[in-house]
VEXMARVEX-174645 format. One line per 5 residues: number of its first residue (from 1); their letters; for each residue x, y, z of C-alpha. Coordinates in steps of 0.2 Angstrom, whole numbers. Example, Ala and Ser with C-alpha at 12.3 -4.5 7.8 and 13.67 -1.06 7.14 Angstrom:
// VEXMARVEX-174645
1	as	62 -22 39  68 -5 36
//
This chain:
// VEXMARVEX-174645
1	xxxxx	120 32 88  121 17 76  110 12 63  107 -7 75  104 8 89
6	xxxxx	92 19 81  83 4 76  79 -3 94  75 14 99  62 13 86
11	xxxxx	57 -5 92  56 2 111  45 16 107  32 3 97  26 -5 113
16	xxxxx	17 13 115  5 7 99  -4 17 88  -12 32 93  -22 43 81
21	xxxxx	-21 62 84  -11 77 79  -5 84 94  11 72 96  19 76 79
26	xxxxx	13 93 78  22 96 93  35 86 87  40 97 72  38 113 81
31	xxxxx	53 109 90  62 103 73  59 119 63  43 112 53  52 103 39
36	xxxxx	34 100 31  32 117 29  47 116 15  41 102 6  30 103 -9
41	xxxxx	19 88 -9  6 76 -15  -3 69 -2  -12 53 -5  -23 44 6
46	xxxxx	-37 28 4  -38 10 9  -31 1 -7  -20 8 -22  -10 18 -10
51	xxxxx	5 13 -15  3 8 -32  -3 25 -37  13 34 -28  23 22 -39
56	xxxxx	17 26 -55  17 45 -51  33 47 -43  40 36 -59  33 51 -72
61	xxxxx	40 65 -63  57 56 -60  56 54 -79  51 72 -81  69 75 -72
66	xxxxx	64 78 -54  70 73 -39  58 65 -29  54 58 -11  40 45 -5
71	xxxxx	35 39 10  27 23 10  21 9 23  21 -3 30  41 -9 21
76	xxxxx	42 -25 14  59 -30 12  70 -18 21  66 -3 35  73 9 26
81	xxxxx	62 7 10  48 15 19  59 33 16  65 34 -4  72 48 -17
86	xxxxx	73 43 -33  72 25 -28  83 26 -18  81 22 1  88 31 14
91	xxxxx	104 27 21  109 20 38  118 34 42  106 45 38  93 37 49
96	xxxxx	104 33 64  107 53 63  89 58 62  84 48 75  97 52 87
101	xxxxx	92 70 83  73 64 87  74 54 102  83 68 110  66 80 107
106	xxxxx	55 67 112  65 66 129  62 83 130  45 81 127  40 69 137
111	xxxxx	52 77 153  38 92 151  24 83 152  20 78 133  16 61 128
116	xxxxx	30 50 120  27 54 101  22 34 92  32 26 79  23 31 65
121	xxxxx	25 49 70  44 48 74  48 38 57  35 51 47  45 67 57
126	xxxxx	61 57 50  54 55 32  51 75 32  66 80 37  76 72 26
131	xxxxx	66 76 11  68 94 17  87 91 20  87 82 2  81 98 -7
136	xxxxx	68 85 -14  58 94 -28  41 85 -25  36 73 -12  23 61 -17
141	xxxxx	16 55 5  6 40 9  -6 40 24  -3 28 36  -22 26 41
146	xxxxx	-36 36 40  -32 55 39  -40 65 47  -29 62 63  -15 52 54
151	xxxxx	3 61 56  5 66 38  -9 77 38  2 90 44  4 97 25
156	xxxxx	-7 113 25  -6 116 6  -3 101 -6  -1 102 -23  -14 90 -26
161	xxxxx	-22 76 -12  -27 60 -21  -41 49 -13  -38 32 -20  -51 16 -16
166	xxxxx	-60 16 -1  -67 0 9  -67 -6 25  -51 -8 33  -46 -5 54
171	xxxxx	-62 -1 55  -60 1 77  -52 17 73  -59 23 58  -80 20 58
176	xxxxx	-87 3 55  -96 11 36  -89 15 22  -97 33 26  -88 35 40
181	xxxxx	-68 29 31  -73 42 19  -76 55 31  -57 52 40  -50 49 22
186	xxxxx	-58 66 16  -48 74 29  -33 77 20  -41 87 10  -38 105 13
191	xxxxx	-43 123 12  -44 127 -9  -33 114 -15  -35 103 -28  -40 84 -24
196	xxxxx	-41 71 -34  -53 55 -29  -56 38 -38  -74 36 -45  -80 23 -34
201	xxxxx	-99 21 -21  -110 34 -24  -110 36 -4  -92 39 -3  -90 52 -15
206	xxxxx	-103 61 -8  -94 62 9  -79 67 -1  -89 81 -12  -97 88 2
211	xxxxx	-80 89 13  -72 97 -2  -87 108 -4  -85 116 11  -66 116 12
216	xxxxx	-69 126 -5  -58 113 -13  -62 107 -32  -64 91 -33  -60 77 -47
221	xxxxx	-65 62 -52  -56 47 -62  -68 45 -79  -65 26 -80  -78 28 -96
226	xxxxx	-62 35 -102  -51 21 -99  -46 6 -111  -37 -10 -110  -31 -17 -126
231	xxxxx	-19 -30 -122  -17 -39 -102  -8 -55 -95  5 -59 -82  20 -49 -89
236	xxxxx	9 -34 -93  -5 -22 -99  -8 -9 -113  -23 3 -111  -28 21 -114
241	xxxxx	-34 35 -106  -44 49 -112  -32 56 -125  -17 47 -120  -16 28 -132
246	xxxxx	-3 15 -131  1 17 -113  9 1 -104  14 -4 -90  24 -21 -84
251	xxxxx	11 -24 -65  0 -39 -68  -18 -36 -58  -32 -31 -65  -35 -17 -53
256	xxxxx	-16 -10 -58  -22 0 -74  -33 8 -64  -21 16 -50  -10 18 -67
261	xxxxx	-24 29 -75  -24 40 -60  -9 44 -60  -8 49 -77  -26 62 -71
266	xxxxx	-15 66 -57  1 71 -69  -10 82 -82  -18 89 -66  0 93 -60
271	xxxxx	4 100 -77  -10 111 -77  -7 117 -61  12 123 -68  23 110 -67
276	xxxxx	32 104 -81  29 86 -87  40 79 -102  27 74 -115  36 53 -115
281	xxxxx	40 54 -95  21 49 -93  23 32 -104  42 32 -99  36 31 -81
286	xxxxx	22 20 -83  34 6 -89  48 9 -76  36 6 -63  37 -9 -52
291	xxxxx	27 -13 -33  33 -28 -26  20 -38 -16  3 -35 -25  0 -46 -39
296	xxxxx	20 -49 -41  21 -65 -50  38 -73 -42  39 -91 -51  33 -97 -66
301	xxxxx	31 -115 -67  19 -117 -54  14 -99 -54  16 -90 -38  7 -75 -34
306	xxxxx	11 -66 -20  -4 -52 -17  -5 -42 -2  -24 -43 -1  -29 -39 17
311	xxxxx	-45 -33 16  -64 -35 5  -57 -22 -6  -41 -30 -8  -48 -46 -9
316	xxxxx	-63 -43 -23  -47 -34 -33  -38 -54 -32  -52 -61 -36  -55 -50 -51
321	xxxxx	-37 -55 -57  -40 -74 -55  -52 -73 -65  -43 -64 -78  -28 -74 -79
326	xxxxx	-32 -91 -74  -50 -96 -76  -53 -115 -77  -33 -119 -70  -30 -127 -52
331	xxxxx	-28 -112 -37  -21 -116 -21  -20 -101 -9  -10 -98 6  -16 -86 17
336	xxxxx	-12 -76 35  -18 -60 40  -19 -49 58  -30 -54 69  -39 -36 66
341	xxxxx	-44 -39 51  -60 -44 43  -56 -61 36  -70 -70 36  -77 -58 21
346	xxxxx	-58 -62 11  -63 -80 13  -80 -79 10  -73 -68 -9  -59 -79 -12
351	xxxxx	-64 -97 -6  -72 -101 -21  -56 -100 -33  -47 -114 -22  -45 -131 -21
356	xxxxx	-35 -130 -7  -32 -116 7  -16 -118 18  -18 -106 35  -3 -97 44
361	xxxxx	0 -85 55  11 -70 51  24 -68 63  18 -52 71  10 -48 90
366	xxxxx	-5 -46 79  -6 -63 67  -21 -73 69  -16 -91 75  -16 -100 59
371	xxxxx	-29 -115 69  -41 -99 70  -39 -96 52  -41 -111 47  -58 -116 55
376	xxxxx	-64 -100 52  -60 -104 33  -69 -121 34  -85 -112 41  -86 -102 28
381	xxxxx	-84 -116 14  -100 -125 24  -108 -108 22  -108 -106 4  -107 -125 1
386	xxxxx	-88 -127 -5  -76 -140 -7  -60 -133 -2  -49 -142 6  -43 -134 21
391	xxxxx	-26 -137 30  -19 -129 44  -3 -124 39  6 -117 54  22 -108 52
396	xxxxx	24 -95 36  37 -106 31  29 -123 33  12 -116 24  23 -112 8
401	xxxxx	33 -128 7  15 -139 8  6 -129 -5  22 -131 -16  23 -148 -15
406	xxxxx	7 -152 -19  6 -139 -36  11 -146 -49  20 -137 -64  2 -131 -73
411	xxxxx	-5 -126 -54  -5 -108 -49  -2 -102 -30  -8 -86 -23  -2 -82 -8
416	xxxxx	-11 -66 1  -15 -57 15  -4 -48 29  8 -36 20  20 -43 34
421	xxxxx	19 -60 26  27 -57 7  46 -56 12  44 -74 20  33 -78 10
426	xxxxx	41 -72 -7  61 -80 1  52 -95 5  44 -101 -14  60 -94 -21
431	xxxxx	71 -105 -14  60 -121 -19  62 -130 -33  53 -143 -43  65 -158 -50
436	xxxxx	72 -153 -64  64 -135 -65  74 -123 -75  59 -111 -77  61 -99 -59
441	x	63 -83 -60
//
């Protein structure tokens, strides 16, 4: 099998969607030796931070000498960047072999009467086995949704589960209150091991303390009381936390010291726990760490922001940075988001910091039609009484060229919503220029 193969056997198997439930991977393992149960792990799980977190972590045990995988989603710029060691994504060969290897199960699987394992379960099946294969040392595992039924939770003994921010996000699958997220989130947490939670509604954490009550599992909590930022703009931020001073890292976003202080809690928590951390790997780490796509500042004169802010939490966090860094300058947006999603609360947070809005629709099965979008935006400006101008920007393409030409060079751009978006979105501003601009990245 080729790596063009292996990837439209991935593309077949997507049309049967996504499908919440253990059965499928579990199954799925069995019949390729458990992998998961050679792998130590840090299993991470939450609505927003998800990412970011796992960056700055795996960046301090990398520094600290480890080899170290991390499975991430959805990928950005490249398929393969969802499986990593080291930062280093996995090959083509590598993935045209495991798959071949996998697609030959699931034949078996279904020719006995099994249902055809999903995507996600396949791809995280994949990431396991080459971790396994890899001799990784530690393997930092995002969530895909939920976690309670999401295929990662096949890990019966993590080092240390990390529950980042919770709000509401695909909420037909996971529970329309925050209550009810926090319920399938808490379930990655498991029988006496340690878990990690960001300090956050008093009505998600006591869903996550009651869970980890009775799971016998001792729960912590981020002190934020404990954390201070001295020094924030565009290229960076310095802040401490609880005895640690002087710590940087080079992620704009207000919200990014935050996931940055966890993982920090999460690597003294490791420490403790008996592994080794290099006293400068957690400010060596901090630094290295880069996440493209939230916050990512990707020109300079106009700014452009490119956030992947796809739900109320994600949205409050953009707003929060706005704030910060460019109170009283000129903001046009550009948005596009899944048609799944809850918009009309992103609009009604961030409406108010634009002059104008362009609309477009991702190019996904599940993109909102950027006419939707847009009238959708324009009833919530009547709503709250705004004067934002509104323009129904079509293609992803076509959105970015208008907004750009109508910045000018002290104007700022934030482009958000759909993850799927920031490759186009991100190709599209780079390759525009103002006349005479010699200030792009």
């Amino acid at each position: 099998m080729t790596y063009e193969e292996a990837i439209d056997y991935i593309g077949s198997i997507s049309s049967f969607g996504i499908k919440l439930g253990m059965e499928r991977i579990v199954s799925l393992l069995s019949h390729l030796d458990d992998p998961q149960k050679f792998l130590k792990v840090i299993h991470v799980a939450g609505t927003n931070g998800k990412g970011s977190f796992g960056t700055f972590l795996s960046e301090i045990l990398m520094a600290s000498g480890y080899k170290v995988g991390r499975y991430i989603s959805p990928a950005l710029y490249d398929y393969r960047e969802r499986i990593q060691i080291n930062g280093q994504y996995i090959s083509k060969e590598a993935v045209s072999g495991y798959i071949e290897k996998i697609r030959k199960i699931c034949i078996q699987m279904t020719a006995g009467g099994e249902e055809q394992p999903t995507v996600f379960e396949v791809e995280t099946a994949m990431a396991l086995m080459y971790f396994r294969d890899m001799d990784c040392d530690y393997v930092v595992l995002e969530v895909g949704m939920g976690g309670r039924l999401d295929s990662t939770n096949v890990i019966d003994e993590p080092l240390l589960s990390v529950i980042t921010s919770i709000s509401k996000d695909h909420t037909q699958a996971l529970g329309d209150t925050l209550e009810a997220i926090a319920g399938e989130k808490a379930g990655i947490i498991k029988e006496g091991c340690p878990v990690l939670a960001y300090d956050q509604d008093e009505s998600v954490i006591k869903v996550l303390r009651t869970q980890a009550q009775q799971r016998h599992a001792p729960l912590i909590l981020t002190d934020w009381t404990a954390l201070c930022v001295s020094g924030t703009s565009i290229q960076g931020q310095t802040f401490d936390y609880q005895a640690l001073h002087g710590l940087t890292i080079h992620m704009a976003g207000i919200y990014q010291v935050y996931n940055a202080a966890a993982a920090v809690q999460a690597a003294l928590l490791l420490e403790k726990g008996g592994i080794p951390i290099r006293p400068e790997a957690i400010y060596d780490g901090l630094r290295a760490a880069r996440w493209p796509g939230r916050f990512e500042i990707i020109k300079n004169k106009p700014v452009v922001i490119v956030d992947g802010a796809h739900n109320p939490g994600g949205a409050a966090a953009l707003a929060k940075s706005i704030e910060t860094y460019f109170k009283g300058r000129k903001l046009i947006g550009v948005m596009g988001v899944f048609a799944d999603k809850d918009y009309v609360h992103i609009l009604e947070r961030l409406l108010p910091y634009f002059k104008t809005l362009y609309t477009h629709c991702p190019k996904n099965a599940r993109g909102l039609a950027s006419n939707e979008l847009a009238a959708a935006a324009k009833a919530a400006a009547l709503r709250k009484g705004l004067n934002v101008r509104i323009i129904d920007g079509g293609q992803t393409e076509d959105a970015c060229k208008m907004a750009f030409d109508e910045a000018e060079e002290e104007d700022v751009i934030a482009a958000f919503g759909s993850l799927s978006t920031v490759k186009t979105v991100s190709e599209t501003f780079k390759a525009l220029k103002k006349e005479g601009d010699m200030y792009d990245r």
